[in-house]
N, C-alpha and C positions, 0 to 999 in steps of 0.2 A: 143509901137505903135501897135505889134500886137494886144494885150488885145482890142486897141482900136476900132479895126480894127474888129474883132467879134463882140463885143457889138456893134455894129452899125448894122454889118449885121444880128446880132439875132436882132436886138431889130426895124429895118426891118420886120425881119420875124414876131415878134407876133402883132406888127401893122398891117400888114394886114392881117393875119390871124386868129386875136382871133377871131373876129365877122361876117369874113364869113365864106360859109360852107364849111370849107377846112380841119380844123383840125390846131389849130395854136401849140398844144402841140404834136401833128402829125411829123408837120414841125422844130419844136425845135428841133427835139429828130435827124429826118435825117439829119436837115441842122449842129448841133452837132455834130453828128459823121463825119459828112465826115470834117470841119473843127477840130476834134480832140477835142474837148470842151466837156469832157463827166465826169467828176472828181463830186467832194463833190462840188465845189465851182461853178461850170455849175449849179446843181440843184438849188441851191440857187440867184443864176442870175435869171434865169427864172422866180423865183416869184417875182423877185423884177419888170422886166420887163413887168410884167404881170399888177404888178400895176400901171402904166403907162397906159395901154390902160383901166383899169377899171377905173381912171381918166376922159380921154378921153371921155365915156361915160356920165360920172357924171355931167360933162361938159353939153356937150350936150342936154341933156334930164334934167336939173335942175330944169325947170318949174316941168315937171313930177312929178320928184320925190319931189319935195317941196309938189306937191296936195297931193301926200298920204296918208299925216299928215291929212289931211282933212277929219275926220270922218260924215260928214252930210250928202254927196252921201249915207252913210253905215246905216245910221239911216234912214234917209226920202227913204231908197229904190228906190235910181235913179239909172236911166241905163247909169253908168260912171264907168270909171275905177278907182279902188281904191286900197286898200292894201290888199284886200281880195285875187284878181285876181293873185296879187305877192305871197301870200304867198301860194299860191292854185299852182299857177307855180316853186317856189321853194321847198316845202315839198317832195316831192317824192326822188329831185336828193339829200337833205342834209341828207336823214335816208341812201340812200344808197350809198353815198360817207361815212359816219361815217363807216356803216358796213364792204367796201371794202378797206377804205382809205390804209391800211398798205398792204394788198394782192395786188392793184394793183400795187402802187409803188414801190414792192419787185420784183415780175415777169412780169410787163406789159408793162411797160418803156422801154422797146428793142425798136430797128430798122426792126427786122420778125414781133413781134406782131402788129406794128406801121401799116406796110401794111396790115395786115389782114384789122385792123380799118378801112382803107384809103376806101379798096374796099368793103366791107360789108356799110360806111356809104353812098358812093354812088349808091349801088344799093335801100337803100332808100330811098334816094331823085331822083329816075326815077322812082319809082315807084309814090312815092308821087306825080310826075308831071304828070303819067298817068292816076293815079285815082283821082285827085281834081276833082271840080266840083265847078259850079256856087256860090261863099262865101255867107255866113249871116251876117258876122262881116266883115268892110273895113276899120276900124281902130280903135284904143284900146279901146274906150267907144262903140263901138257895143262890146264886146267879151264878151261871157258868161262864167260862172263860168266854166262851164262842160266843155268848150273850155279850158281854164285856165289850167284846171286840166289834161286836154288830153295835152298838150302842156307840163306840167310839169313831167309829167308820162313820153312821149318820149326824155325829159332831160335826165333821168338816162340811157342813152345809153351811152350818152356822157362821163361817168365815163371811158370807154376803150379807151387808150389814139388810137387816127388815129377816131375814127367815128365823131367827132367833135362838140360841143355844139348848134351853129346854124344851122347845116345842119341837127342832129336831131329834133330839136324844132321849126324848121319853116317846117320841114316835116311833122312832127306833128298838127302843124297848116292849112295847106293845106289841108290835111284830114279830119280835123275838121270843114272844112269848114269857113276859116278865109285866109281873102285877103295877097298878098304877103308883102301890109303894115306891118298891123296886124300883121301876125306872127313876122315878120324882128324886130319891134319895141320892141313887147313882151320879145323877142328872147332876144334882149339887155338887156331889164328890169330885167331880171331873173335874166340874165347870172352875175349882179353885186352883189347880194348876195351868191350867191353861190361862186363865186369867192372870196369876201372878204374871206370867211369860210376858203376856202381849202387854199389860200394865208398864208391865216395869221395862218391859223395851221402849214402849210409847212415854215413859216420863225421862227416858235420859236423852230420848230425841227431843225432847221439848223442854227441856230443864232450863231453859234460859229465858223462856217467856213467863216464869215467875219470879215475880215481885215481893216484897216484905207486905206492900201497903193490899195482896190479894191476897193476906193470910186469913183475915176475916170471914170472907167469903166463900174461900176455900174451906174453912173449918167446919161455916154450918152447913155448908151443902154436905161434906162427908159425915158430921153428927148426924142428918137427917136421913140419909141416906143411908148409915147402919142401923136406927131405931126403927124407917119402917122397911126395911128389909127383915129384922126380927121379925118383926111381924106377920109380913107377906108370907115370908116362908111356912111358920103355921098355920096361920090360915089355908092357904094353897093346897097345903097336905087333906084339909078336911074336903077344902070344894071338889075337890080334882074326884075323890073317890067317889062322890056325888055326883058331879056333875061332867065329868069326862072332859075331854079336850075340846068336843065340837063349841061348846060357847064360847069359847078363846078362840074360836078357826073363827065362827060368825064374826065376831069381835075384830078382828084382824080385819077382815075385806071391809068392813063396815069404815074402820077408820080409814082404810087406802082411798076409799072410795071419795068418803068428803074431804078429805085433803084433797086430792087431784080435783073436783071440783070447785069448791071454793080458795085454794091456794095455786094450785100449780096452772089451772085454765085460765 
């Protein structure tokens, strides 16, 4: 029961945190430690749960990514979002998760480095809130390539585990001048190839520390982990346009803070 009893609450945590700007491998790594969950077979959990919310999106957004496929925006040169804008959004973060992949999961995966991320990714997203400006793009077929590409260039932040995937690339979007739509959607769009990569790299290095008798466990952390990622996801959509990114920046240091207080001191 205990097993059971953490995969619900990790798989909690990466539900609502892959896809907003919090850092959901951030919150693995502390909510981990302070539950004790930190072994060969934790690492391997997490990408399993991880696939769960990149589900969740697929879900979602299936119209989307069904048009992809559609190369006739790409030839007749219409201003719609295609496959271009995706790969233009994931290239930067997959040359340098290849480059960093083993350096950061050797030294980066702490609970100290975790808060560094935490508070370094929210001082870019107040920044980002201070310097946006009136958008050009207000949802995915405004967004230009050069947007795309800025947006996929502030992905590779997101490689240090605490700066978080969305909080960089919808940061990035704000500056680029791309509405909190826009970015938020993009944001997802990206976040699902690049995820599959590092997932599915991360589960054939680890493919041996599963067991028959962790199939339980593994199940309902990734069940929990796509129902409230459905969820997050729409909700997020409505906060975000309300309420901006600064409560998610407050939010971040808030946590770094009393972790390194009451855990790490």
């Amino acid at each position: 029961m205990k097993d059971i009893l953490i995969a619900f609450i990790l798989g909690i945590v990466e539900g609502l945190a892959e896809f907003l700007p919090v850092s959901s491998t951030g919150h693995l790594i502390l909510v981990g430690h302070l539950l004790g969950f930190e072994d060969e077979r934790a690492k391997t959990f997490e990408i399993v749960i991880q696939l769960g919310a990149i589900l969740a999106i697929t879900i979602l957004y299936r119209e989307r990514l069904v048009s992809l496929f559609n190369i006739k925006p790409i030839l007749n040169k219409e201003k719609k979002f295609n496959a271009i804008h995706i790969v233009l959004g994931v290239f930067p973060a997959i040359i340098a998760g290849l480059l960093l992949h083993d350096v950061i999961k050797t030294y980066l995966f702490r609970p100290n480095t975790v808060v560094i991320g935490l508070i370094a990714g929210a001082i870019l997203m107040i920044i980002a809130e201070r310097k946006k400006s009136e958008p050009t793009s207000y949802s995915l077929d405004d967004l230009t390539y050069r947007q795309a590409l800025t947006i996929g260039l502030f992905q590779c932040l997101a490689v240090y585990p605490g700066f978080s995937r969305a909080g960089s690339t919808i940061s990035g979007g704000l500056l680029s001048k791309a509405s909190y739509k826009a970015s938020s959607e993009f944001s997802f769009l990206i976040a699902l190839p690049v995820m599959v990569g590092a997932t599915g790299l991360d589960l054939l290095k680890n493919w041996n520390h599963l067991s028959v008798s962790d199939i339980p466990m593994f199940l309902v952390g990734f069940i929990t982990s796509f129902v409230v990622a459905m969820l997050a996801v729409v909700t997020f959509l409505k906060w975000l346009e309300i309420l901006g990114l600064t409560p998610f920046a407050y939010y971040r240091i808030v946590i770094a803070i009393l972790f390194t207080i009451f855990v790490l001191l």
